[in-house]
C-alpha positions in Angstrom: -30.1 -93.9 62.2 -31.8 -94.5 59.0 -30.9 -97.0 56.3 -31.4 -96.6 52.5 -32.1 -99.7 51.0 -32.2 -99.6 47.0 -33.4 -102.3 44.3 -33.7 -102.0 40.9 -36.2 -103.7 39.5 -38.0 -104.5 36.1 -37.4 -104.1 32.7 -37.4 -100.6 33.0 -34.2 -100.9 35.5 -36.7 -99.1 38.3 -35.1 -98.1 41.9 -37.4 -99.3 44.8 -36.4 -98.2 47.9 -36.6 -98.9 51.4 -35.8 -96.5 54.1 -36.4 -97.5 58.0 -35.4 -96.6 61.3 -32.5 -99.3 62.8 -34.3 -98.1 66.4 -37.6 -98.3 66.1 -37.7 -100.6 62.9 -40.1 -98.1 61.1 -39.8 -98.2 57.4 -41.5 -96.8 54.3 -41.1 -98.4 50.8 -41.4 -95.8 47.8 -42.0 -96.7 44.0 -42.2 -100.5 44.3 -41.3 -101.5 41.4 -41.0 -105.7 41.8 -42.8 -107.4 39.0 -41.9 -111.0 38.9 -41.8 -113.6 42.2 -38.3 -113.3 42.0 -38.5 -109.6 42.6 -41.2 -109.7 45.1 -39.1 -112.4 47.0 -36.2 -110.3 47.4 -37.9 -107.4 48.2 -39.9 -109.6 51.3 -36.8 -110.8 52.2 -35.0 -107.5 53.3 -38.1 -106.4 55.4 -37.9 -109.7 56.9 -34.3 -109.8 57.5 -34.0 -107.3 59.3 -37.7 -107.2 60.8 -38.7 -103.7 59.2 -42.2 -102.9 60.1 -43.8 -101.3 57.2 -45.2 -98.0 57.9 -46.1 -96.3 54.2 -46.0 -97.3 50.9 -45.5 -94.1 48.6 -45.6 -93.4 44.6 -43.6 -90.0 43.5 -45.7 -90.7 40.7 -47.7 -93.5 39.0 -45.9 -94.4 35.7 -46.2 -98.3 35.2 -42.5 -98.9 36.5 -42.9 -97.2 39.6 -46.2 -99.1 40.7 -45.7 -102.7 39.4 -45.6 -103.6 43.3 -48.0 -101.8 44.8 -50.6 -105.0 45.1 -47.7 -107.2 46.4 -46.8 -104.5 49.1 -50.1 -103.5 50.5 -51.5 -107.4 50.6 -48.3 -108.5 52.3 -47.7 -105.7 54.4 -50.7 -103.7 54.7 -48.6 -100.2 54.9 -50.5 -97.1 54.8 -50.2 -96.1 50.7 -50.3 -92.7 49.8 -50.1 -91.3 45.9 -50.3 -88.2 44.2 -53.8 -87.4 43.8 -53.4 -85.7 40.3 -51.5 -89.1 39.0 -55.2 -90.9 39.8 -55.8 -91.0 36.2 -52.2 -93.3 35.7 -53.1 -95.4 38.2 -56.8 -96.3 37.3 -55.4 -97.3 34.1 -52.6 -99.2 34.6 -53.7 -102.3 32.7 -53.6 -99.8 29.5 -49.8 -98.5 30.8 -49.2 -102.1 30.6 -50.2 -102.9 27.7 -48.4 -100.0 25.7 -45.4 -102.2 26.6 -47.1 -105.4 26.0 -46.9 -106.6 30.1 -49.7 -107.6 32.3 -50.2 -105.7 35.4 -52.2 -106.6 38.8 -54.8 -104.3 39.8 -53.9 -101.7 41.7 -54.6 -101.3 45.2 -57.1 -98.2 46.0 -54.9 -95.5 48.2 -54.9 -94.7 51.9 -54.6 -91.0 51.5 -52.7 -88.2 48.8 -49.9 -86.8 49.0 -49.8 -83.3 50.2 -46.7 -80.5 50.8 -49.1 -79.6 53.8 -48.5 -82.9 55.3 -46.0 -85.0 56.2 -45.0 -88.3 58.1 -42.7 -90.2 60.5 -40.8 -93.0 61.1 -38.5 -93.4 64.3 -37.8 -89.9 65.1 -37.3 -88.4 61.1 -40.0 -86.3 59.9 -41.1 -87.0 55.7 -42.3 -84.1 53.6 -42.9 -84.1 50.2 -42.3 -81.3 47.6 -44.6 -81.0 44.9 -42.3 -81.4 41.4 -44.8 -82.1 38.9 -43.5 -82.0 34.8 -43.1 -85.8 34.5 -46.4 -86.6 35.3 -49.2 -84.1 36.3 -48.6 -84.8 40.0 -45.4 -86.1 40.8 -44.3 -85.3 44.7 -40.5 -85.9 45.6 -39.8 -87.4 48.9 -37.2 -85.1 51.7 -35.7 -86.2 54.7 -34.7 -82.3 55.9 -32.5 -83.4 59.3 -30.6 -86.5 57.1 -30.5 -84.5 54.0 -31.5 -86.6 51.4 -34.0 -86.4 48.9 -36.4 -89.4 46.9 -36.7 -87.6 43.4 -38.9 -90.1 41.5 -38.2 -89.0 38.2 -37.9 -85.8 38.6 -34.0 -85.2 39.1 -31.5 -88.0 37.7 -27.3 -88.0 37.8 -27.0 -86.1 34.8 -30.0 -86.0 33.9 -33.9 -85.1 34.1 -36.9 -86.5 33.8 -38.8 -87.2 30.3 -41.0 -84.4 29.2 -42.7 -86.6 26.3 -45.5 -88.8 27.7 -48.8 -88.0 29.0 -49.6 -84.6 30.1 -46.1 -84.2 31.2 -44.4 -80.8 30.8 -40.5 -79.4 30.2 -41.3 -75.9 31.2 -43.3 -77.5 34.4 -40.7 -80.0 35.0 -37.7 -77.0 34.9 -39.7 -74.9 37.0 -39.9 -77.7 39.5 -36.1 -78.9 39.3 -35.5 -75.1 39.9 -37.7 -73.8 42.5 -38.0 -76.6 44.9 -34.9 -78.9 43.9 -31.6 -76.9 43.3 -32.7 -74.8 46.7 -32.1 -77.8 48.8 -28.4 -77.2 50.6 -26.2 -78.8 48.5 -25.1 -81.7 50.1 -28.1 -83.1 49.4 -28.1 -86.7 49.0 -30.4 -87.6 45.7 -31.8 -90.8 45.4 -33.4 -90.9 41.7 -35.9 -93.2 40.1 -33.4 -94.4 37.8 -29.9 -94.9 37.8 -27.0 -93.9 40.5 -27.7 -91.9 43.5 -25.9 -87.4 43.4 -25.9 -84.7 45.3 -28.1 -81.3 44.4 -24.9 -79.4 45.1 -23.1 -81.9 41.9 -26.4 -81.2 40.0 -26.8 -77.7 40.2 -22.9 -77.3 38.5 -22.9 -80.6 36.3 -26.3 -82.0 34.7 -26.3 -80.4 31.2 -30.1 -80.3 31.3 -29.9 -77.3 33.8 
């Protein structure tokens, strides 16, 4: 059985989460967003806890708030991280994301790999894919558990809400387009787990959020 582990962290009220296996004690952490010791020390205290072994660190996308704790992560850890390829332009200049909000920002880690829909991973016995939902950024990938039906949508998909169309190269026809074709077909019980805020289901979505 897997277990969905969520912090939020940061002044942008970011959700980090931590999925792993309670068998074989695989786990992945996506969008780390721990800034502060405090953070960090929470964070490293789960995994320890309850001895998760950490397979994959993953960014849906690489706005500032979602990568904050990517350098803790992969020094402490030493997971396999995997980003969007076409957010490599976020990522190489995080120090400038930073700034725009006046907060300093360790450098960033260089990736393990990209994100692909042609490829996907494992932890225990549940296969990760990843659906391509770009709009908020360039390259934003969500993150779907097909057998336990729950889905990692970055900030793609909130409760009530979607992502912002209004920063860099981001896009509200692309974003809809994503929302719609690879989002709203997932069966409705669908678990969502967004980047922000409280956790829906696509079935909920696709009848409440007034943004679709």
């Amino acid at each position: 059985m897997l277990v969905v582990k969520k912090f939020t962290f940061n002044l942008f009220s970011e959700n980090t989460y931590v999925v792993w296996d309670e068998e074989s004690l695989e786990g992945i952490i996506i969008d780390p967003g721990c800034y502060d010791k405090n953070e960090e020390d929470k964070l490293a205290a789960y995994i320890k806890e309850f001895s998760i072994i950490l397979k994959y660190l993953i960014n849906t996308h690489c706005h500032i708030d979602h990568i904050l704790g990517n350098k803790f992560v992969k020094d402490k850890f030493n997971p396999v991280f995997l980003i969007p390829e076409k957010d490599l332009p976020l990522i190489q200049r995080a120090d400038t994301q930073g700034a725009a909000f006046g907060i300093s920002i360790k450098e960033q880690p260089v990736s393990d790999g990209f994100i692909s829909e042609e490829n996907s991973i494992t932890i225990g016995n549940s296969d990760i894919s990843f659906l391509f939902t770009p709009g908020h950024t360039p390259g934003e990938f969500c993150v779907y558990f097909k057998k336990e039906e729950f889905c990692f949508t970055g900030d793609v998909l909130f409760q009530n809400s979607i992502g912002r169309t209004d920063l860099w190269n981001a896009d509200y026809d692309t974003l809809i387009n994503s929302i719609n074709q690879k989002l709203l077909i997932l069966p409705p019980e669908t678990m969502i787990y967004p980047g922000h805020g409280d956790s829906s289901r696509i079935g909920i979505e696709k009848m409440q959020n007034p943004f679709l």
